[in-house]
C-alpha positions as CSV (number, residue, x, y, z in Angstrom):
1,X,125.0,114.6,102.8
2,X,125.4,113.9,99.0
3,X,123.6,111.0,97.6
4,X,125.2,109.2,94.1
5,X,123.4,106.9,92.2
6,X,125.6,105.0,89.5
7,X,124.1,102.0,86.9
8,X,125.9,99.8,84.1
9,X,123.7,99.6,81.2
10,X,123.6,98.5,77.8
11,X,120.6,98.7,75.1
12,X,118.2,99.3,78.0
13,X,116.3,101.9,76.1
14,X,112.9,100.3,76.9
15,X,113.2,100.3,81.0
16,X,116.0,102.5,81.3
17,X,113.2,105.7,81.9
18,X,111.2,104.2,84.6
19,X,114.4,103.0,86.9
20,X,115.6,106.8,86.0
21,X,112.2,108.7,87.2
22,X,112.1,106.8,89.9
23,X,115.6,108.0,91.6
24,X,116.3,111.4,89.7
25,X,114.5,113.1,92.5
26,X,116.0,111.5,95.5
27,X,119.6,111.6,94.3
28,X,122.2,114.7,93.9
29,X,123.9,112.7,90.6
30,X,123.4,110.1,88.2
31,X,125.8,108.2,86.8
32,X,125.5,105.5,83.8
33,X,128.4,103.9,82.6
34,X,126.9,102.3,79.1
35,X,129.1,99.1,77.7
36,X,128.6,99.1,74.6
37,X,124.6,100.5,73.5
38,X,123.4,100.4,69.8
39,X,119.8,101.6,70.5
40,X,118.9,105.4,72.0
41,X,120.7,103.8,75.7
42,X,122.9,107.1,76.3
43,X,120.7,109.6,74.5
44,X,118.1,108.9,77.0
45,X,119.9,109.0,80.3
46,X,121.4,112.7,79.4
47,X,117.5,113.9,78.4
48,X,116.6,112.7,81.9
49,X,120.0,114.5,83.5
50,X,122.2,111.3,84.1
51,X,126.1,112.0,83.4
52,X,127.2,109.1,80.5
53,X,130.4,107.6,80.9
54,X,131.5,104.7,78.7
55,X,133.4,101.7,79.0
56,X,134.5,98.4,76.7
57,X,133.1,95.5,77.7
58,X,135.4,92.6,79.3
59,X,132.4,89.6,80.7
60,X,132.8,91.3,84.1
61,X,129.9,93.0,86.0
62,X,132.7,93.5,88.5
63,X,135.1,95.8,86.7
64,X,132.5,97.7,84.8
65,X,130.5,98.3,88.0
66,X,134.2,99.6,89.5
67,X,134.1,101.7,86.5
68,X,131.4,103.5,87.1
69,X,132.5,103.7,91.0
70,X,134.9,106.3,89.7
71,X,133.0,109.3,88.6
72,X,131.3,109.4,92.0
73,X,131.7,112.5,93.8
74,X,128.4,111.7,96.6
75,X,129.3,110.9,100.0
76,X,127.2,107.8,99.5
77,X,126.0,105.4,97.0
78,X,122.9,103.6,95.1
79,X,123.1,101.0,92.8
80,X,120.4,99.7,90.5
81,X,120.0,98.1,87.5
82,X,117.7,99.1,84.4
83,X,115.2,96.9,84.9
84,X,114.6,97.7,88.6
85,X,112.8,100.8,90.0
86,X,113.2,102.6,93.7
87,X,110.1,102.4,95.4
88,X,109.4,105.8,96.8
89,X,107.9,104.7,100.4
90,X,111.3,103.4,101.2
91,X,113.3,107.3,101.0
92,X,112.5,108.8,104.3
93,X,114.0,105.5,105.8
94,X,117.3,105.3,103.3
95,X,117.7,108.9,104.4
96,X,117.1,108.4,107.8
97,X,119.8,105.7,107.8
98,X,122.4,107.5,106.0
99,X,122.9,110.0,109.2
100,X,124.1,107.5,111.2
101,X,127.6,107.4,111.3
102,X,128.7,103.9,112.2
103,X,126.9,102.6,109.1
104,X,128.9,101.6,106.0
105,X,126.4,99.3,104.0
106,X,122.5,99.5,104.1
107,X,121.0,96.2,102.4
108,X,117.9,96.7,100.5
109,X,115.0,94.2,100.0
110,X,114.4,93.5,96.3
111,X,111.0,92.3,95.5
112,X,111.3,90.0,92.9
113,X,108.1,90.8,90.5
114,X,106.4,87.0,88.9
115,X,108.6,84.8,91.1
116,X,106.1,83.2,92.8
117,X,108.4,81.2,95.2
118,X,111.0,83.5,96.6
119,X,109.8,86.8,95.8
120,X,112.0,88.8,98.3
121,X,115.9,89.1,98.3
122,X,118.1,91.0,100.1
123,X,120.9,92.8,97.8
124,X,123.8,95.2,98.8
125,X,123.0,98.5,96.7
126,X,123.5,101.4,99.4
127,X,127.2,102.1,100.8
128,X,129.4,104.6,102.0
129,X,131.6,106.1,99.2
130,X,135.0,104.7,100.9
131,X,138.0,103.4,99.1
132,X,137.8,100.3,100.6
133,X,134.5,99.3,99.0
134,X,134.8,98.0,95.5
135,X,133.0,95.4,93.5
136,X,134.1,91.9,93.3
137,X,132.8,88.3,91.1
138,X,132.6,88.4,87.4
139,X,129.1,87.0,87.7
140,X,126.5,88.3,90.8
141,X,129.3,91.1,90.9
142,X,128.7,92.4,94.8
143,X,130.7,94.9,97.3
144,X,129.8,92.2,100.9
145,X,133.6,90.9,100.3
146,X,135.0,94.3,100.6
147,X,133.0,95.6,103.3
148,X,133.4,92.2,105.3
149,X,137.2,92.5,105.0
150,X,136.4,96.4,106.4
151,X,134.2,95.2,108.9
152,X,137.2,92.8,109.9
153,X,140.2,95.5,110.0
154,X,137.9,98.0,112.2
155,X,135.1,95.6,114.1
156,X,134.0,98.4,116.3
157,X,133.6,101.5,114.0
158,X,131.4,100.0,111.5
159,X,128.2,98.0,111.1
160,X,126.0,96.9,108.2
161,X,122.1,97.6,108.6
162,X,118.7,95.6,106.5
163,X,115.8,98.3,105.9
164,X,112.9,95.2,105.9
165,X,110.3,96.9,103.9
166,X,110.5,96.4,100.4
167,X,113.0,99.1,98.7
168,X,113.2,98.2,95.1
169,X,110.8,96.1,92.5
170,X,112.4,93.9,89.8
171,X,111.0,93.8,87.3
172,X,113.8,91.4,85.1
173,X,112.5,88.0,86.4
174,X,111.8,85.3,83.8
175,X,111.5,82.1,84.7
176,X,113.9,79.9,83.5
177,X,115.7,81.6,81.5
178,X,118.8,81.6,83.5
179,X,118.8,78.0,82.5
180,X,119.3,79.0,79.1
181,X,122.1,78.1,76.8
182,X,123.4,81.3,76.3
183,X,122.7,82.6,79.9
184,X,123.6,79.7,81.7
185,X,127.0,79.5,79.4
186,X,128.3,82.9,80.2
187,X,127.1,82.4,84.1
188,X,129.1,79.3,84.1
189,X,132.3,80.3,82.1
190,X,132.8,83.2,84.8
191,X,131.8,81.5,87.8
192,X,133.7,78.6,87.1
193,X,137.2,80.6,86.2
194,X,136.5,83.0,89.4
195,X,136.1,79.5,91.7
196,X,139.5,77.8,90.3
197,X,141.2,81.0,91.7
198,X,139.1,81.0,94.7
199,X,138.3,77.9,95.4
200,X,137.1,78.3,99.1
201,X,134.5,81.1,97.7
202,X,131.1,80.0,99.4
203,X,129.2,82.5,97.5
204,X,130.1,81.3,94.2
205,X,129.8,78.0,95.6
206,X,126.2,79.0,96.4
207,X,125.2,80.4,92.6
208,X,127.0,78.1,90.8
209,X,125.6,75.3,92.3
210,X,122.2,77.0,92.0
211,X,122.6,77.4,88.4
212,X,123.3,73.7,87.9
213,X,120.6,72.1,89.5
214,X,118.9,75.0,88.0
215,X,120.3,73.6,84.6
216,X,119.2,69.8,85.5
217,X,123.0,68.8,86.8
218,X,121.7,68.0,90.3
219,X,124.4,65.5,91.5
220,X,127.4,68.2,90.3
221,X,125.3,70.8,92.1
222,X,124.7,69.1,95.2
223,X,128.6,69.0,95.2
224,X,129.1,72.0,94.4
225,X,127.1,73.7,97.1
226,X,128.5,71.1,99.5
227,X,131.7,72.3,98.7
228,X,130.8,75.5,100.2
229,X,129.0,74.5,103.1
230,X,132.4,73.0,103.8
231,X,134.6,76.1,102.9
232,X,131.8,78.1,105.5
233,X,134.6,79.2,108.4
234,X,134.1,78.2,112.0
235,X,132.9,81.0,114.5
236,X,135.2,83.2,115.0
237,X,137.2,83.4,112.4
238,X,138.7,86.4,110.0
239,X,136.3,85.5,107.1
240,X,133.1,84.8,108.6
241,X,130.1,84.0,105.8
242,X,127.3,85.8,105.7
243,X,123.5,84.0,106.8
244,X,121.9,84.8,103.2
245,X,124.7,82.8,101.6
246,X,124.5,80.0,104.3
247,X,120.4,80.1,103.6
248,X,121.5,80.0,99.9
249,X,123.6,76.7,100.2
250,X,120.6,75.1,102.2
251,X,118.3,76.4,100.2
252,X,119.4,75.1,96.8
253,X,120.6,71.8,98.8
254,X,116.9,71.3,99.6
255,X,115.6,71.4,96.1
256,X,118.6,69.1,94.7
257,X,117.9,66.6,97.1
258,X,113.8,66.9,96.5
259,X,114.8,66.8,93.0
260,X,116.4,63.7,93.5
261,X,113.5,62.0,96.1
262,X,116.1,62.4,98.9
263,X,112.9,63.9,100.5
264,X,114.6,63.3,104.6
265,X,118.3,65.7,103.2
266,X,115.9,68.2,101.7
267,X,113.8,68.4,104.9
268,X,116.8,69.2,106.8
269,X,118.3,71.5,104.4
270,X,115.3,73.8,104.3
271,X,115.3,74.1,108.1
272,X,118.9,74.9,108.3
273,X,117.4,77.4,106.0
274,X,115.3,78.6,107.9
275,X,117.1,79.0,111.3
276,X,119.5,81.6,109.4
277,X,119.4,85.1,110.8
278,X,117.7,86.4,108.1
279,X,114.8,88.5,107.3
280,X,111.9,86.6,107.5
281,X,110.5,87.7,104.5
282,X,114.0,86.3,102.7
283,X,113.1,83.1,103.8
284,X,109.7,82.5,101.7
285,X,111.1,80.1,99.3
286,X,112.4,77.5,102.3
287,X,108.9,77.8,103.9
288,X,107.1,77.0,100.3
289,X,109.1,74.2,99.8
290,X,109.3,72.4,103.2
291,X,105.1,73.5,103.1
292,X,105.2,71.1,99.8
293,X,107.4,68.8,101.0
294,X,105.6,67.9,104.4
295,X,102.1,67.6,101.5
296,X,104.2,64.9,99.4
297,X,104.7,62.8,102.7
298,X,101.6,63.0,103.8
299,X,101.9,65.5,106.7
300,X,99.1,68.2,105.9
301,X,98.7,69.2,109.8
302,X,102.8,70.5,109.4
303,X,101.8,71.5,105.7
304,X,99.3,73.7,107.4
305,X,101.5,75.2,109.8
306,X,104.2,75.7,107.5
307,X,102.3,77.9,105.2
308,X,100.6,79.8,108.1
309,X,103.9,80.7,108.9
310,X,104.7,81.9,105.2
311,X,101.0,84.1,105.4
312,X,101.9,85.8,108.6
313,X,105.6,86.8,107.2
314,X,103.6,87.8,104.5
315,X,99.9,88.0,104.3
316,X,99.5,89.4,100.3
317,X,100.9,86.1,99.2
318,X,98.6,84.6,96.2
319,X,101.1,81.0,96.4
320,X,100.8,81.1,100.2
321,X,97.2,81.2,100.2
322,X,96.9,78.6,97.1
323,X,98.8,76.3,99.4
324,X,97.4,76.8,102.5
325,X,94.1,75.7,100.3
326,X,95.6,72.6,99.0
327,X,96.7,71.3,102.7
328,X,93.7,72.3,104.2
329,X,91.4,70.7,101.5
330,X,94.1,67.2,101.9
331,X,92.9,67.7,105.4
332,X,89.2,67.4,104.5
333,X,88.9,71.5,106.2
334,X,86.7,72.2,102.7
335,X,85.2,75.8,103.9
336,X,88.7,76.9,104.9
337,X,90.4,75.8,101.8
338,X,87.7,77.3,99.8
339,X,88.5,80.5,101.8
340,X,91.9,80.2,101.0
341,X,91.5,79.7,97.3
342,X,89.4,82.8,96.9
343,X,91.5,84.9,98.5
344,X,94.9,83.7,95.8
345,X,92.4,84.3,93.3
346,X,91.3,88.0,95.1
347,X,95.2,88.7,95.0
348,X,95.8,87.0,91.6
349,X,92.7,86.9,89.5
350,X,94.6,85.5,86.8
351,X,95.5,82.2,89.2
352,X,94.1,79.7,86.9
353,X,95.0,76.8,89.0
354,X,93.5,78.6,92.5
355,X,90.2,78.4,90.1
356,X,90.8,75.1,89.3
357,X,91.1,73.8,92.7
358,X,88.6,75.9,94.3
359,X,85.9,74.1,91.4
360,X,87.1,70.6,92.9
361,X,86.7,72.4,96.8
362,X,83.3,73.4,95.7
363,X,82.2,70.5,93.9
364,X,83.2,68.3,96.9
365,X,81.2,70.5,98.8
366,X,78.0,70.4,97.0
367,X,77.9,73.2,94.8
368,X,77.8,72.1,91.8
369,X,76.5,75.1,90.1
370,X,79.8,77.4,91.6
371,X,82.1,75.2,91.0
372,X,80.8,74.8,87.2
373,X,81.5,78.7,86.8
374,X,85.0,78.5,88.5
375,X,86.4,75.2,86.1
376,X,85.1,77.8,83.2
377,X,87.6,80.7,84.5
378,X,90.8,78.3,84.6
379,X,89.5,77.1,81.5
380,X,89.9,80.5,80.3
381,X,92.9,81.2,81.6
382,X,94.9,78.5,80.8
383,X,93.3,79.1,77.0
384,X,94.6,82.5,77.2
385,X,98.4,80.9,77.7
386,X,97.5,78.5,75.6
387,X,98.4,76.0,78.0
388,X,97.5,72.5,77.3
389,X,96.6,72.2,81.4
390,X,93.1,73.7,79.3
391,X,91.9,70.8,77.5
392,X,92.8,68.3,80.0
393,X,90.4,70.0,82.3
394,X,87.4,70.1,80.2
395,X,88.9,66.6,79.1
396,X,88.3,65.5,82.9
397,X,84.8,67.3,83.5
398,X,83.6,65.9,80.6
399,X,84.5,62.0,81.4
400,X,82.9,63.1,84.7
401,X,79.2,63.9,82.7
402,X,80.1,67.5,83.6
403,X,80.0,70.1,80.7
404,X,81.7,73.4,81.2
């Protein structure tokens, strides 16, 4: 069984080697379809044995990514980007699910490297090389709307399969810079002309809307991803949507609402999260944010479960730890908050505000002396990103007759 793996890149010179390495020994072709490169781009995938093909640029991921679809020759298909890399625990498993032969799509959990919140999604990059499956949506171009629609035609010869362990690392994520002009006005110019001609498009609804709460226009967000909450099908029918889009619609409903102190909505939006028949490791960002939610209120003893929850899904967690720490410490549990800020700091030792709460844990504790040495490591660390969060500290300790 032939394995393809095709990209869209332009002026990716600087990550375009380390996504290559990592899947020039697992695949039988590589495929890179450059739009448009001015720096060393296509020089470098031919030195590391990747077939260039090229293509004019039209402000659609979708048609450039059904571009490169057709100088496949594999019997199936992966799909990365240049700033993501394969990790190489997850082959024997990719392989293993290939040979089955009702499968048609294999998801993929991306870990999402520096976002704190949601570090996990689930994305569509592994398929059968069939006719049928093509790219669609200008913007978050993805193949789920062909494959449903195949799923649909033949229910009982195909089925889509999630490989849970972590299968790719991004490495792309910047916070907030989707909300930039110039990001957020090409998002938003596709999206927007791909909804008026689908205007019952949930998924759009659900990235859209994202983007402008994201962007600070909560109320047209909220009615955004109303509007597809509402375009969701019932049971049954020809079009079903897919549980990561209906998590998606709660999700970003829950953070519009909290944005706008509709604290009750938000509640109930991130446990319709929740209860969606996803991966459980997909579902961080809900947990988080109900965990912080049920703090604001005042309920630390559902704060605390919450974020136990979020540390057995996934015990390596430096935020889930960090808030455990906080609720436990709102609680007046001291040792088991200080526990919990030293092990965020253990997984982060760069966590300047895990050091900066564990010095108030340990000075409410007693120990002055510790929590002296921990204020001077935020201190330092907050200098170092020459955040003013810095000087307010030693600010604070200081009107407190403490020197640091």
């Amino acid at each position: 069984m032939k394995l393809s793996f095709c990209m869209i890149v332009k002026n990716e010179s600087a990550t375009l080697p380390k996504c290559l390495n990592s899947v020039k020994d697992v695949v039988d072709e590589m495929v890179v379809l450059d739009t448009g490169s001015t720096d060393r781009t296509p020089e470098i995938a031919r030195e590391l044995g990747a077939k260039v093909y090229h293509y004019q640029w039209c402000n659609d991921f979708s048609a450039a990514r059904n571009e490169s679809l057709k100088y496949i020759t594999g019997d199936w298909i992966l799909v990365l980007d240049a700033d993501e890399v394969l990790k190489p625990e997850i082959v024997p498993q990719m392989k293993e699910a290939m040979l089955n032969e009702r499968y048609i799509l294999i998801n993929l959990v991306r870990h999402e490297v520096g976002a704190a919140q949601s570090p996990y999604s689930l994305v569509s990059r592994l398929f059968r090389n069939h006719p049928d499956i093509y790219f669609s949506h200008p913007y978050h171009a993805m193949v789920d709307d062909s494959v449903a629609e195949l799923l649909r035609q033949k229910r009982n010869q195909w089925q889509v399969a999630d490989l849970s362990p972590v299968a790719i690392e991004h490495y792309g994520y910047q916070p907030g810079t989707i909300a930039a002009l110039d990001k957020f006005s090409r998002a938003r110019l596709a999206m927007e002309a791909y909804l008026a001609e689908h205007p019952s498009d949930s998924y759009t609804c659900s990235k859209l809307g994202a983007l402008y709460v994201e962007a600070g226009e909560v109320e047209r967000g909220i009615q955004l991803l109303e509007l597809g909450l509402a375009a969701v099908p019932a049971r049954g029918k020809s079009k079903p949507v897919s549980a990561p889009v209906l998590y998606e619609l709660h999700y970003h409903l829950g953070i519009a609402h909290t944005r706008l102190s509709k604290l009750s909505k938000a509640k109930s939006h991130y446990k319709a999260a929740i209860e969606q028949g996803i991966l459980p490791q997909l579902k961080l960002g809900a947990y988080n944010n109900l965990g912080n939610l049920l703090l604001e209120t005042g309920d630390f003893t559902g704060a605390i479960a919450v974020f136990q929850t979020v540390l057995q899904i996934d015990q390596n967690l430096a935020l889930g730890h960090f808030n455990l720490g906080i609720a436990l410490k709102q609680k007046g549990r001291l040792k088991e908050a200080i526990d919990s800020y030293r092990q965020a700091i253990e997984l982060d030792p760069h966590y300047a505000e895990a050091y900066q709460n564990l010095g108030v844990a340990l000075l409410k504790a007693g120990n002055v002396l510790d929590s002296l040495d921990t204020f001077r490591e935020a201190i330092a660390i907050y200098e170092q990103r020459q955040s003013p969060a810095g000087s307010h500290l030693r600010q604070s300790l200081k009107e407190m007759g403490l020197r640091v």
